[in-house]
C-alpha positions in Angstrom: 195.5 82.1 79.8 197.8 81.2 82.8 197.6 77.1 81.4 198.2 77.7 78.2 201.5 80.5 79.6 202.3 78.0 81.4 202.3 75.1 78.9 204.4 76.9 76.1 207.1 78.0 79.1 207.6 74.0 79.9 208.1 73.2 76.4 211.2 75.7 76.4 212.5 74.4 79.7 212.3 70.6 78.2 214.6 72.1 75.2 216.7 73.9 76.9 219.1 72.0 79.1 219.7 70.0 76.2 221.9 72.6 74.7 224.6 72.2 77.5 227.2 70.5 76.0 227.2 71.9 72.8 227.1 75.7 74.1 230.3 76.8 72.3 229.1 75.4 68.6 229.0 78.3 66.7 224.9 77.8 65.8 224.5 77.7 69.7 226.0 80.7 70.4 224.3 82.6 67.8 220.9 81.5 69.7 222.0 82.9 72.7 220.7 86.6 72.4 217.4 85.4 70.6 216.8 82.5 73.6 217.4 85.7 76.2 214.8 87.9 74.5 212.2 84.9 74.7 212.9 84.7 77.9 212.5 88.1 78.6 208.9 88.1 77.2 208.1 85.0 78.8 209.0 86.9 82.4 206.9 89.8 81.1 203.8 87.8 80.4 204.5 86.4 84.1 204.3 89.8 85.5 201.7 90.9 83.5 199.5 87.8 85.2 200.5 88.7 88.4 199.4 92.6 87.9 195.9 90.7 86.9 195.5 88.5 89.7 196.1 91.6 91.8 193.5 93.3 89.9 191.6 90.6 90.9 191.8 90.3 94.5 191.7 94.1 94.9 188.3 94.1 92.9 186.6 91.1 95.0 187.8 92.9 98.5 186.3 95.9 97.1 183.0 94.7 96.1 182.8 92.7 99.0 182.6 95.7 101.1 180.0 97.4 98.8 177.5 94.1 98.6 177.8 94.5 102.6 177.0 98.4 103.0 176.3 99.9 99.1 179.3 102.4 100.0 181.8 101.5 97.3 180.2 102.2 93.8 183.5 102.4 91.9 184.1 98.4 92.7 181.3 98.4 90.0 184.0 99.9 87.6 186.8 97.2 87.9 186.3 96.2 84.2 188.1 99.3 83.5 190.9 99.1 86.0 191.6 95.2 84.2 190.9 96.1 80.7 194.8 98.1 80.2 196.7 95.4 81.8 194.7 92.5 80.5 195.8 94.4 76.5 199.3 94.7 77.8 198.8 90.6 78.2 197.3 90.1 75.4 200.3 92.3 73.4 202.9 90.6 75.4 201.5 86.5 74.3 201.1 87.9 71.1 204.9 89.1 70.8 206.0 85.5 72.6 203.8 83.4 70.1 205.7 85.3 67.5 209.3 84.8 68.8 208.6 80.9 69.5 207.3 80.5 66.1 210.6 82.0 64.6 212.9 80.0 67.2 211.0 76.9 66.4 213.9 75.5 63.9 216.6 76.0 66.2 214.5 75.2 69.1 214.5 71.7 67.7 218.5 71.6 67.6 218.5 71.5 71.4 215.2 69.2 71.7 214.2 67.0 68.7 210.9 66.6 68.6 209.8 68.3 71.5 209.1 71.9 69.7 206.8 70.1 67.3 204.2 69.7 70.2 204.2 73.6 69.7 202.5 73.3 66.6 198.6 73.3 67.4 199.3 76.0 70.0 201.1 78.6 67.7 201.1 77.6 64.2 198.5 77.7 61.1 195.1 79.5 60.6 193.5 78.3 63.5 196.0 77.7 67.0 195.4 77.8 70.5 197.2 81.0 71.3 195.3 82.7 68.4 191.8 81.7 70.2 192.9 82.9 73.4 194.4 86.4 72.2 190.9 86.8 70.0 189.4 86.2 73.3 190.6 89.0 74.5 191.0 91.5 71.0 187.5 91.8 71.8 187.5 93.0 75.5 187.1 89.5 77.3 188.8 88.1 79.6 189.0 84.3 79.9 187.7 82.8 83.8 188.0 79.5 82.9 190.9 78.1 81.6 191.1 74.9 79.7 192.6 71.6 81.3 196.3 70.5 81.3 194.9 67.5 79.7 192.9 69.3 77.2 195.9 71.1 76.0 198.1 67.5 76.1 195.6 65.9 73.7 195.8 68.8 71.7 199.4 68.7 71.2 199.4 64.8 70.9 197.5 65.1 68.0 199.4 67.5 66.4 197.6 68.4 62.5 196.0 65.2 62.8 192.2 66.2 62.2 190.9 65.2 65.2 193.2 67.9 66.4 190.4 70.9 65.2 187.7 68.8 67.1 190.1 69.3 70.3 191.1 72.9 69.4 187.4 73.8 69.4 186.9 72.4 72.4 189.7 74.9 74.3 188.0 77.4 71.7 184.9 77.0 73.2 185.7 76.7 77.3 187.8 80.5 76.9 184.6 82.2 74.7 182.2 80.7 77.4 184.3 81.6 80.3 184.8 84.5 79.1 184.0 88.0 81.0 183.9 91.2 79.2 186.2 94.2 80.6 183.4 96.3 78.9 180.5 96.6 81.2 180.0 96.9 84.7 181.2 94.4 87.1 178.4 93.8 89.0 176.9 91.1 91.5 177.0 87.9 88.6 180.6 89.0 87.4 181.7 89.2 91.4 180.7 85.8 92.0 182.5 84.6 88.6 185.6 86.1 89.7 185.5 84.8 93.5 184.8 81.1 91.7 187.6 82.0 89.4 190.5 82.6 92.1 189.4 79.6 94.3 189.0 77.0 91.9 191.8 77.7 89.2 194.3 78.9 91.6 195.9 81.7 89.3 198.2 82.4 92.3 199.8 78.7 92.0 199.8 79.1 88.6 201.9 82.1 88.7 204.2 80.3 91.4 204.5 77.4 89.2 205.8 79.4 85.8 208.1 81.5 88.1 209.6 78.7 89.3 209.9 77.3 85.1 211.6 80.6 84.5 213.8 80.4 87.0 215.0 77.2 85.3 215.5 78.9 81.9 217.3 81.8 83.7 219.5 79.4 85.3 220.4 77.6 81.7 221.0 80.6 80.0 223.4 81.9 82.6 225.4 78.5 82.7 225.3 77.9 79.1 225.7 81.2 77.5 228.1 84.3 77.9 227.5 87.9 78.0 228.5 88.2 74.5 226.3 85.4 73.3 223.4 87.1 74.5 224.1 90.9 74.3 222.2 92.3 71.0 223.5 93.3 67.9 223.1 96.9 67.0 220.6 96.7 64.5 219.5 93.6 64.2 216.2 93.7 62.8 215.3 89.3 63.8 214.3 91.1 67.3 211.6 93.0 66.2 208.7 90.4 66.6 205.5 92.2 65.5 201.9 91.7 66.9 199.1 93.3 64.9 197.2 93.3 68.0 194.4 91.8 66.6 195.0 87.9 65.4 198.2 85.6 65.8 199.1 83.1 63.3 201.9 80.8 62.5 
């Protein structure tokens, strides 16, 4: 999940500072509320990790105590206290995917080329995003996150058709990683989760898309007024629907 954040939020920052000197062209301007809301999901999605990874470390100090001395049952429950906020994720990447697929065109503007490595991660029947978010439609949450490079190759090759060999390869590492939020988190589930937050370093991850953020918050501030990026009363291109269940392009 965090990768794959972290990968679309790096593809923004790359188009972004491009759109500097051309901030008072009248197309420019008009991207300047849309490019605000994106990055308002984007920071959403950031905080919504952050809530999990806290989730997390609360759940392994927990269960810790109870393998120890048997006097902390409810540790045995943290599926439940993950499940809400791990939905409120998967709503949230959902809404982003959706927004980044409508800003794609005028994305480009700023960045030629660099939105169309995008395309196997958001767009057509079968994406990464959508394999991630089904994932987690069905109560799983992903432990094992596929490899920078896994998700380069992927957007190298682009429709090619060795592309759908790569996608379900990322397919396959977030089904087998996979835990369910449905059942009891018990001793096997523990020691998934303690492998999980030493060896993919969620809490770097989360540092290192804050810090992209940061970088988009810094260009929209220097590129774009407060009128360029206030909302218009009604305008309807700002409601980016999720059906909650699949994503597609």
């Amino acid at each position: 999940m965090l990768e794959l954040l972290k990968v679309l939020i790096e593809t923004v920052t790359k188009a972004l500072p491009a759109a500097g000197s051309a901030a008072r062209q009248r197309r420019l301007n008009e991207m300047g509320a849309e490019l605000f809301m994106l990055y308002a999901q984007l920071n959403e999605a950031m905080l919504c990790a952050e809530d999990i990874v806290q989730n997390l470390r609360a759940y392994v100090s927990r269960m810790t105590q109870h393998l120890e001395h048997g006097n902390d049952p409810y540790a045995l429950t943290a599926g439940t206290w993950i499940r809400d906020v791990v939905q409120q994720q998967r709503f949230t990447l959902g809404r982003i995917g959706s927004t980044m697929n409508r800003l794609s065109t005028q994305l480009n503007i700023l960045a030629p080329g660099s939105i169309a490595r995008l395309a196997p991660l958001l767009r057509g029947k079968a994406n990464a995003l959508d394999s991630l978010l089904t994932v987690m439609s069905r109560g799983g949450f992903p432990m094992t996150e596929p490899s920078a490079e896994q998700l380069a190759r992927l957007q190298e090759l682009g429709h090619d058709d060795a592309a759908f060999d790569e996608l379900d390869a990322v397919r396959s590492v977030l089904e087998r990683g996979a835990v369910s939020t449905l059942q009891r988190w018990d001793e096997p589930v523990y020691r998934e989760v303690v492998r999980y937050l030493a060896h993919e370093r969620p809490e770097e991850r989360v540092r290192e898309i804050r810090a992209l953020l940061e970088e988009i918050r810094q260009v929209l501030d220097s590129t774009f007024s407060l009128q360029d990026v206030l909302l218009k009363v009604g305008d309807r291109r700002f409601r980016t629907d999720y059906d909650g269940d699949h994503f597609s392009g």
